[in-house]
ZADO-1210 file (C-alpha; in nm, 4 decimals, padded with zeros to 6 digits):
<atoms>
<atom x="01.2556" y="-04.3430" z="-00.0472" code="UNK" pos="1"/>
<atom x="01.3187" y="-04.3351" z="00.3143" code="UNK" pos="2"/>
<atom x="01.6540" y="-04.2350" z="00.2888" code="UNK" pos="3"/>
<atom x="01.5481" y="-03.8957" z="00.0549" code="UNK" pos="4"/>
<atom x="01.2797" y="-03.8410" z="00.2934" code="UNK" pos="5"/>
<atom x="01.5955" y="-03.7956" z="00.5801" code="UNK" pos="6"/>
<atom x="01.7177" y="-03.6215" z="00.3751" code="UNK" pos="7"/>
<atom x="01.4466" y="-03.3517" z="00.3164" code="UNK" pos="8"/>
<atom x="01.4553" y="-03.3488" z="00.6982" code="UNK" pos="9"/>
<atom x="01.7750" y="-03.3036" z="00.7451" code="UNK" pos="10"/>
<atom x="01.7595" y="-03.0291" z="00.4733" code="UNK" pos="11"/>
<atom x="01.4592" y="-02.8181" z="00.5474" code="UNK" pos="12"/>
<atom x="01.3065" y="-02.9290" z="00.9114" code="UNK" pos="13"/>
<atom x="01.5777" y="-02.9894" z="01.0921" code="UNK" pos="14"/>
<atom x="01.8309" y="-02.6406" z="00.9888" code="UNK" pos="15"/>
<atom x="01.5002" y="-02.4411" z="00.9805" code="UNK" pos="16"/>
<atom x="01.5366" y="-02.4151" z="00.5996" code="UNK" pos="17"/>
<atom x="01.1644" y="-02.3728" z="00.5244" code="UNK" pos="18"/>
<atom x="01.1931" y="-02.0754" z="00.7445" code="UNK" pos="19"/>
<atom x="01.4547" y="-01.9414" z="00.5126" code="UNK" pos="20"/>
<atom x="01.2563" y="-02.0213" z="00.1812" code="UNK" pos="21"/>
<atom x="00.9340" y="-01.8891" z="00.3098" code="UNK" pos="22"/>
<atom x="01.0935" y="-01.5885" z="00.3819" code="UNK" pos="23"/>
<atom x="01.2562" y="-01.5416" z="00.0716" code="UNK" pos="24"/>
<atom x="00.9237" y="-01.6192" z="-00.1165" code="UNK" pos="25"/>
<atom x="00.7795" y="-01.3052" z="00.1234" code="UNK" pos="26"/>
<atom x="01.0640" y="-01.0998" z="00.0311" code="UNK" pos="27"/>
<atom x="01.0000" y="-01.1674" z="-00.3449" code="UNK" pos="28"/>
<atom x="00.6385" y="-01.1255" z="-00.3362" code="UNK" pos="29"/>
<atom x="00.7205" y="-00.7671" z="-00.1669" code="UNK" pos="30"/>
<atom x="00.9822" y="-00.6529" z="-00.4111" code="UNK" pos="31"/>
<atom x="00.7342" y="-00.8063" z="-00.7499" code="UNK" pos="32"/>
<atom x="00.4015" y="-00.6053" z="-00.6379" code="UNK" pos="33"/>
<atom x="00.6359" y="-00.2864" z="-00.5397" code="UNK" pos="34"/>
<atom x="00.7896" y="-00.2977" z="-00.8774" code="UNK" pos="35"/>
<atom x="00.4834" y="-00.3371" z="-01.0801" code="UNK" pos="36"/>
<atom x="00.2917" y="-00.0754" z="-00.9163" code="UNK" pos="37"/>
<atom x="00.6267" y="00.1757" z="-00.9357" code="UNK" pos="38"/>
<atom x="00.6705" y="00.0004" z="-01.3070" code="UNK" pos="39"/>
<atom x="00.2704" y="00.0927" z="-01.4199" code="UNK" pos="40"/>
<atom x="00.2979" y="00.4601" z="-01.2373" code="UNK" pos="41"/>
<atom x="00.5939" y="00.5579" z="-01.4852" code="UNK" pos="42"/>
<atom x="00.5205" y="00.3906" z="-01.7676" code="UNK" pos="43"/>
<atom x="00.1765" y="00.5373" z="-01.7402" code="UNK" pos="44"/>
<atom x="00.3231" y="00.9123" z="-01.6858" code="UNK" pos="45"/>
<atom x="00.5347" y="00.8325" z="-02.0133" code="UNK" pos="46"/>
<atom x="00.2777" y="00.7167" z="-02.2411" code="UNK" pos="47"/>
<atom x="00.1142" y="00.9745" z="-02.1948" code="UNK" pos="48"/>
<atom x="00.3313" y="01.2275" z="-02.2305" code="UNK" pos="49"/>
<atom x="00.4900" y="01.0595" z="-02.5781" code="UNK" pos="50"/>
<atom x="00.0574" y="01.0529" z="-02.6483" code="UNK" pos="51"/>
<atom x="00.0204" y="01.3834" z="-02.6338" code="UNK" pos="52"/>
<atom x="00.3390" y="01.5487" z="-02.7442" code="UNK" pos="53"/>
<atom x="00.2548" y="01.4598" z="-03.0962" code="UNK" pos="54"/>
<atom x="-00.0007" y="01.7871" z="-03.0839" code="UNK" pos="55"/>
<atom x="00.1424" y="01.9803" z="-02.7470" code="UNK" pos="56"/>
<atom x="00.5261" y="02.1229" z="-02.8378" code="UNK" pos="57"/>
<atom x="00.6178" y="02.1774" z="-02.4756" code="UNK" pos="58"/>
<atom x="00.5780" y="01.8345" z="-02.4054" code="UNK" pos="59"/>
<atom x="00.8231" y="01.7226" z="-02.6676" code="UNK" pos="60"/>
<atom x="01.1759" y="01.7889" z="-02.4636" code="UNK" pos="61"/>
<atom x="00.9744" y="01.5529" z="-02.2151" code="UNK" pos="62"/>
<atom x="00.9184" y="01.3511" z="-02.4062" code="UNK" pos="63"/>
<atom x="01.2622" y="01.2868" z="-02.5613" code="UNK" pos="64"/>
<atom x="01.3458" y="01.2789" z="-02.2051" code="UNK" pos="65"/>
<atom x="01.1280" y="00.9481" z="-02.2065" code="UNK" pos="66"/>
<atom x="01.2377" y="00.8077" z="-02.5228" code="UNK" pos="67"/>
<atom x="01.6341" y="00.8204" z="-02.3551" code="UNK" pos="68"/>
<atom x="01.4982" y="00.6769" z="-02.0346" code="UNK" pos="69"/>
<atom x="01.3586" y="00.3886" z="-02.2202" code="UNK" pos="70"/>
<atom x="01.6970" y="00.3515" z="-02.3966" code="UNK" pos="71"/>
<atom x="01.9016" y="00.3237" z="-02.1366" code="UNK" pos="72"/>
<atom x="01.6960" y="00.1177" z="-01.9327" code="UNK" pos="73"/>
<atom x="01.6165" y="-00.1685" z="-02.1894" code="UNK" pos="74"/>
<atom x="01.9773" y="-00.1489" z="-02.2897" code="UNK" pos="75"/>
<atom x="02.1422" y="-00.1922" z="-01.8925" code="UNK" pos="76"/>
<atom x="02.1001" y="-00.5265" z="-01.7776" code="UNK" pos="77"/>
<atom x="01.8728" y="-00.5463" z="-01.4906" code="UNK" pos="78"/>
<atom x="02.1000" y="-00.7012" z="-01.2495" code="UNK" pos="79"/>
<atom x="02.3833" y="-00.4564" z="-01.3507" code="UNK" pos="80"/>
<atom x="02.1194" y="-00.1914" z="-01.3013" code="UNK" pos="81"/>
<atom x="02.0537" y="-00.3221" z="-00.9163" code="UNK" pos="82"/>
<atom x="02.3982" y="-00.3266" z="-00.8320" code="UNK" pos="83"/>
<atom x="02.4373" y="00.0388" z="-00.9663" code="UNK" pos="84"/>
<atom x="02.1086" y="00.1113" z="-00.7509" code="UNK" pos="85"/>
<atom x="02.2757" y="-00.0654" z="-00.4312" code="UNK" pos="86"/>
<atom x="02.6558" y="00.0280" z="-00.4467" code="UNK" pos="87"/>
<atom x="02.6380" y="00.3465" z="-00.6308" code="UNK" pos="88"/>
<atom x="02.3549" y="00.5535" z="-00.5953" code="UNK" pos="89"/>
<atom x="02.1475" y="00.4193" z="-00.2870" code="UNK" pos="90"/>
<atom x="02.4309" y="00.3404" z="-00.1036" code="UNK" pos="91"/>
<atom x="02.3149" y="00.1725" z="00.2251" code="UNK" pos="92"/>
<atom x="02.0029" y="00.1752" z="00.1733" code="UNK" pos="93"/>
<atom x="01.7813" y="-00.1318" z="00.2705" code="UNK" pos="94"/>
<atom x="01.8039" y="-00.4183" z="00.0453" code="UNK" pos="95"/>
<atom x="01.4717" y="-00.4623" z="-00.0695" code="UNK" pos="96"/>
<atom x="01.3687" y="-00.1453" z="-00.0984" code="UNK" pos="97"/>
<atom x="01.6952" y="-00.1107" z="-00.3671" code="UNK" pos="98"/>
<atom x="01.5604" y="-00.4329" z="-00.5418" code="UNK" pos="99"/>
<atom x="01.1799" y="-00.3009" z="-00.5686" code="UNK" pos="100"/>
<atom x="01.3390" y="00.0634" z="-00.7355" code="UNK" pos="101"/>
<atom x="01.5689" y="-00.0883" z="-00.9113" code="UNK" pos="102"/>
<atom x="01.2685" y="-00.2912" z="-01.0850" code="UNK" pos="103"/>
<atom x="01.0285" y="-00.0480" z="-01.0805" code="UNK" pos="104"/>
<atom x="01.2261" y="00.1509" z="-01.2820" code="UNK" pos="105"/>
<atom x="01.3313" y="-00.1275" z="-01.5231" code="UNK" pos="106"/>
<atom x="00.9653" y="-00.2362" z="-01.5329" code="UNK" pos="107"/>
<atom x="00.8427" y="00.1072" z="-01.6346" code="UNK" pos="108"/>
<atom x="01.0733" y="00.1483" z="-01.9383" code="UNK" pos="109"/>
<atom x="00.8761" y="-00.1571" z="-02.0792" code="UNK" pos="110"/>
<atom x="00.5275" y="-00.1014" z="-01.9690" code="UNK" pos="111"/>
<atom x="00.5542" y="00.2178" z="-02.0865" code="UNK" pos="112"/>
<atom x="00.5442" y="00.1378" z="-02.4617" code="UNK" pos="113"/>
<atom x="00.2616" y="-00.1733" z="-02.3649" code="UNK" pos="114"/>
<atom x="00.0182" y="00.0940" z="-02.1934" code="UNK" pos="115"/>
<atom x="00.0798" y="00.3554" z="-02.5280" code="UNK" pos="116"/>
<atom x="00.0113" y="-00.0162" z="-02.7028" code="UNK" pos="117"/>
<atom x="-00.3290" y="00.0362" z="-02.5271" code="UNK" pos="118"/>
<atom x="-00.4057" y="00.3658" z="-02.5826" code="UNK" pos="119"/>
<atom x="-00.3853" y="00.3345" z="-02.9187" code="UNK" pos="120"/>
<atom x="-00.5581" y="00.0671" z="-02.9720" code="UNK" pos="121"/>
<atom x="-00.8756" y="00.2745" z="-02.8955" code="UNK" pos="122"/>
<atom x="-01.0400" y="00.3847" z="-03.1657" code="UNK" pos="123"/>
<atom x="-00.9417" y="00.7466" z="-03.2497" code="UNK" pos="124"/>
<atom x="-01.3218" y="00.8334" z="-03.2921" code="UNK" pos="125"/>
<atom x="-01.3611" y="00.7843" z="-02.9206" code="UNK" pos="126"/>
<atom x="-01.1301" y="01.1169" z="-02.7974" code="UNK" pos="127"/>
<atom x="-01.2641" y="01.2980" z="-03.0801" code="UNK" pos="128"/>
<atom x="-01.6328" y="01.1961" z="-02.9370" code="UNK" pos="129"/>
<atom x="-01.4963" y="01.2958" z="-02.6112" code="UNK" pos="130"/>
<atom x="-01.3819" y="01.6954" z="-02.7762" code="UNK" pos="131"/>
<atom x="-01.7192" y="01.7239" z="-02.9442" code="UNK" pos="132"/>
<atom x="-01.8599" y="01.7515" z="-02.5882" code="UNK" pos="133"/>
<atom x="-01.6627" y="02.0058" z="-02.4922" code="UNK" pos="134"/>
<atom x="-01.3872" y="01.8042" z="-02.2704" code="UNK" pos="135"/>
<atom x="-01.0337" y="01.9156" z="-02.3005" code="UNK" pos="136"/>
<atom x="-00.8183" y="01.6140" z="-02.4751" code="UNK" pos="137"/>
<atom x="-00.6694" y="01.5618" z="-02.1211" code="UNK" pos="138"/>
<atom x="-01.0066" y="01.4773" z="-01.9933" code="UNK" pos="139"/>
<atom x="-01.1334" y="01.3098" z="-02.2626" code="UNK" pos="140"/>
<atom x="-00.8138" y="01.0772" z="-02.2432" code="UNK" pos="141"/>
<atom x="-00.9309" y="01.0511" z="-01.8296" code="UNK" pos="142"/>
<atom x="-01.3340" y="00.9847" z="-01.9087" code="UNK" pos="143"/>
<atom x="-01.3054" y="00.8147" z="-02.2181" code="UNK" pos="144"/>
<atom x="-01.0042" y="00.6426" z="-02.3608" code="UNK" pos="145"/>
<atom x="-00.7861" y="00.5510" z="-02.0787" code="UNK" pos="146"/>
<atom x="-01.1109" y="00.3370" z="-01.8970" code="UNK" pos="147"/>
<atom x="-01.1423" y="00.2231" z="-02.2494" code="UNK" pos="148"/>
<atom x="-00.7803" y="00.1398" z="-02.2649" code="UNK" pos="149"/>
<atom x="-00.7622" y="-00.0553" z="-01.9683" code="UNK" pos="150"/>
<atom x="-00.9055" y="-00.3840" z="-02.1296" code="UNK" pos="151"/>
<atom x="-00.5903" y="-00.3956" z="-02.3578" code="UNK" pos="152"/>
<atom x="-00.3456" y="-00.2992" z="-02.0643" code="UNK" pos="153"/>
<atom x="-00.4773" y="-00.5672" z="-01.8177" code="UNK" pos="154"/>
<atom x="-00.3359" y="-00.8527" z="-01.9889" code="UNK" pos="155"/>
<atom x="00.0143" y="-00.6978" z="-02.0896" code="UNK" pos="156"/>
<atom x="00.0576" y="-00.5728" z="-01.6921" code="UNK" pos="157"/>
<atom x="-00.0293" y="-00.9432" z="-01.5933" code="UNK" pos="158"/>
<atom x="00.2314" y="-01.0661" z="-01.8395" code="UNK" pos="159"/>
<atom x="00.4724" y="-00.8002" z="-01.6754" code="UNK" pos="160"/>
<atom x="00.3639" y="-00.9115" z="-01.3150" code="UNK" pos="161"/>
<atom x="00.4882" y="-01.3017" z="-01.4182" code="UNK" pos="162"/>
<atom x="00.8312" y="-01.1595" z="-01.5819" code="UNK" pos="163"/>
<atom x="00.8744" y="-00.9407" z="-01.3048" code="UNK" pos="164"/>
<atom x="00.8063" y="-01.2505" z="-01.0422" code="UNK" pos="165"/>
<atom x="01.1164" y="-01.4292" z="-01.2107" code="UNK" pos="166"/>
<atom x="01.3452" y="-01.1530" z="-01.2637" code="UNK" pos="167"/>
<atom x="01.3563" y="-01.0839" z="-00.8682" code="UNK" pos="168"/>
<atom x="01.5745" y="-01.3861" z="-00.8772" code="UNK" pos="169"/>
<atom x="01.8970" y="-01.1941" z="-00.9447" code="UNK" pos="170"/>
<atom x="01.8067" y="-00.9549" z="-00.6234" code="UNK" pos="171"/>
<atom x="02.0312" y="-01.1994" z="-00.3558" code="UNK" pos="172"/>
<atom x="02.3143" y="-01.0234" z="-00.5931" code="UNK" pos="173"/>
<atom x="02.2214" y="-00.6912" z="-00.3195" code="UNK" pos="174"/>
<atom x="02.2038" y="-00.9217" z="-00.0167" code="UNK" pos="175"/>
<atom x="01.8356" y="-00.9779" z="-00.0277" code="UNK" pos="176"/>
<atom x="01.7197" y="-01.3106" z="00.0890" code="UNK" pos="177"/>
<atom x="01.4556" y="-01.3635" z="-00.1868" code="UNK" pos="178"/>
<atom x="01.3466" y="-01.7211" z="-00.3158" code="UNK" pos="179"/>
<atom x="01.6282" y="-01.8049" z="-00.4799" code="UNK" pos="180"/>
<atom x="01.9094" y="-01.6705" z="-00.2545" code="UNK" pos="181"/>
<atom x="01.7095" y="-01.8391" z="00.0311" code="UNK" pos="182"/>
<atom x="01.7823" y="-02.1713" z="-00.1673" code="UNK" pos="183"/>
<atom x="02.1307" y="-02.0900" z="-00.2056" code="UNK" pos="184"/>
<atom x="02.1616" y="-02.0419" z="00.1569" code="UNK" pos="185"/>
<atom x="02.0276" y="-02.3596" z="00.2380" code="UNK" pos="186"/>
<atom x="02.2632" y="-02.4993" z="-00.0045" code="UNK" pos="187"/>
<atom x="02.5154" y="-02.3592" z="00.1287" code="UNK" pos="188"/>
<atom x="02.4484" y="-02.4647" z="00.5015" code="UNK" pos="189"/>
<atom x="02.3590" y="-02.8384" z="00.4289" code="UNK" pos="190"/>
<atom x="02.5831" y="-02.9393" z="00.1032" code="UNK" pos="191"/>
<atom x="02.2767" y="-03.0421" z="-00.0228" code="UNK" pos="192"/>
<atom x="02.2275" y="-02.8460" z="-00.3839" code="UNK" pos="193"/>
<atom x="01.9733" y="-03.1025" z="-00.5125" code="UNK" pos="194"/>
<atom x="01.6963" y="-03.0470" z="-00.2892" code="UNK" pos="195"/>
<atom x="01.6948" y="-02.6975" z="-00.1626" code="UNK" pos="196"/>
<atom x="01.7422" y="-02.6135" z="-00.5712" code="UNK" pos="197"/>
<atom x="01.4571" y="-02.8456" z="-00.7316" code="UNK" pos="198"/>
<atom x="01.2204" y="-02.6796" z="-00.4499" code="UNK" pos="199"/>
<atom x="01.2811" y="-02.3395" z="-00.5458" code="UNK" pos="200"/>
<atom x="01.2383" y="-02.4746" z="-00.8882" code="UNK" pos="201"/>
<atom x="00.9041" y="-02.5935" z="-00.8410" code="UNK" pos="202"/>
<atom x="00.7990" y="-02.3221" z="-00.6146" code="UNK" pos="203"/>
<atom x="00.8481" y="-02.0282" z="-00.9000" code="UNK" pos="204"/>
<atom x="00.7028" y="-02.2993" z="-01.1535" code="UNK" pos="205"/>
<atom x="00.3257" y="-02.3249" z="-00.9705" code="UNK" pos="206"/>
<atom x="00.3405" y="-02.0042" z="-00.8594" code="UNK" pos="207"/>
<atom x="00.4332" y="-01.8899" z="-01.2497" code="UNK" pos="208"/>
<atom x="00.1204" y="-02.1675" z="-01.3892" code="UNK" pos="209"/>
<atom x="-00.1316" y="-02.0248" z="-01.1167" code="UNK" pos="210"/>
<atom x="-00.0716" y="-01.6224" z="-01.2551" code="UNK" pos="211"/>
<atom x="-00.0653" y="-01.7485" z="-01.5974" code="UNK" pos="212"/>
<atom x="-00.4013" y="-01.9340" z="-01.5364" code="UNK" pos="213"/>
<atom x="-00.5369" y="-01.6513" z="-01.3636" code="UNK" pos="214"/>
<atom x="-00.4258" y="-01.3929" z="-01.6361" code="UNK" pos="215"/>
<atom x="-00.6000" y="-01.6369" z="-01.8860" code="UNK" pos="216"/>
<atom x="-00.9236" y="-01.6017" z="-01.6918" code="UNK" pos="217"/>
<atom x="-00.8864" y="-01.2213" z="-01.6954" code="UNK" pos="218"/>
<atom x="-00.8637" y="-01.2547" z="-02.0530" code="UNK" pos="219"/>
<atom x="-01.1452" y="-01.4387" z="-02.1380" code="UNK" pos="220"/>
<atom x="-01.3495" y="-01.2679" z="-01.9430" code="UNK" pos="221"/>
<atom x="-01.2324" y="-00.9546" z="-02.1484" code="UNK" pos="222"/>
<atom x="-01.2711" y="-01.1201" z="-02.4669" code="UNK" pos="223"/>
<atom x="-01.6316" y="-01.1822" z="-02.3621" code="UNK" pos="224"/>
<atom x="-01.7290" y="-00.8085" z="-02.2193" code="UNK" pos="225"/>
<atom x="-01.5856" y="-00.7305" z="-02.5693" code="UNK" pos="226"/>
<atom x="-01.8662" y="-00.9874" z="-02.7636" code="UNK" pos="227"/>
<atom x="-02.1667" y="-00.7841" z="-02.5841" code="UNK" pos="228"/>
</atoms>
């Protein structure tokens, strides 16, 4: 026991290791809340352009537009995605900033299709409520479905928010010192690969059971407001 608490020492105290991880952890709480918010702006735009090109014509070249944008990005990889971000098109550019685009944009091409999920999941009576009273269907959709909508698209953004929290692990392929390239780095440095590993381990395993515990509050508490 004594000897692997040296050890731990040796690893993360006396190299300044922790440093490194809590870093890292920073870096990929920065790049997960950038990407969601960039991830729930576009797929938000989308589904509702794919909602209401169905009726509008001019909106259907958008929205083909969309429908190739969510092609290609659910068919690249996401980490062959953020090199193309960091070597090819952003060239330069900081590190992190790539790695929050990068999954923004992959993030969106999924949430996209989850927030439509929750549009139409609304009754249909509801915007047709909202024409009888003389709103235009874009205002009905902003008065009345979409704050309607939002008790279906809670959950599925939390889900994103946890997938998005592990996916970050690939950004140390751009040079960003996120949780997991912070424990390579101390790997690295102290030939230890046990200890620096099993602690990012467990790090993105409470931090994962504390979202998904807090998602399944939000969720009952929805389920309730839903009873009444």
């Amino acid at each position: 026991m004594q000897a692997w608490l040296d050890k731990l020492n040796e690893t993360f105290i006396a190299t300044n290791g922790y440093q490194q991880l809590l870093e890292g952890l920073k870096n990929t709480f920065i790049i997960t809340l950038g990407a969601l918010c960039i991830g729930v702006v576009i797929g938000t735009v989308i589904a509702v352009i794919k909602y209401f090109s169905d009726d509008v014509k001019a909106l259907r070249p958008l929205a083909w537009v969309c429908d190739l944008y969510i092609t290609v990005i659910r068919g690249v990889p996401v980490v062959v995605l953020l090199m193309i971000f960091y070597y090819i098109i952003l060239v330069s550019a900081n590190g992190v900033a790539v790695a929050i685009m990068t999954f923004g944009i992959n993030s969106g091409a999924y949430m996209a299709e989850l927030i439509r999920s929750g549009i139409n999941a609304v009754d249909s009576g509801q915007m047709e409520a909202g024409r009888s009273l003389g709103m235009s269907k874009l205002q009905a959709m902003k008065v009345v479905v979409f704050p309607q909508a939002i008790r279906y698209i809670l959950p599925a953004i939390g889900n994103e928010l946890i997938a998005l929290f592990k996916e970050t692990a690939v950004a140390g392929y751009v040079a960003v010192v996120d949780l997991t390239r912070a424990g390579n780095l101390i790997r690295n440095n102290t030939y230890d690969a046990f200890n620096p590993l099993m602690v990012v381990a467990l790090t993105y395993l409470i931090i994962v059971v504390i979202l998904t515990r807090g998602l399944w509050c939000v969720e009952k508490r929805l389920s309730k407001s839903d009873k009444r």
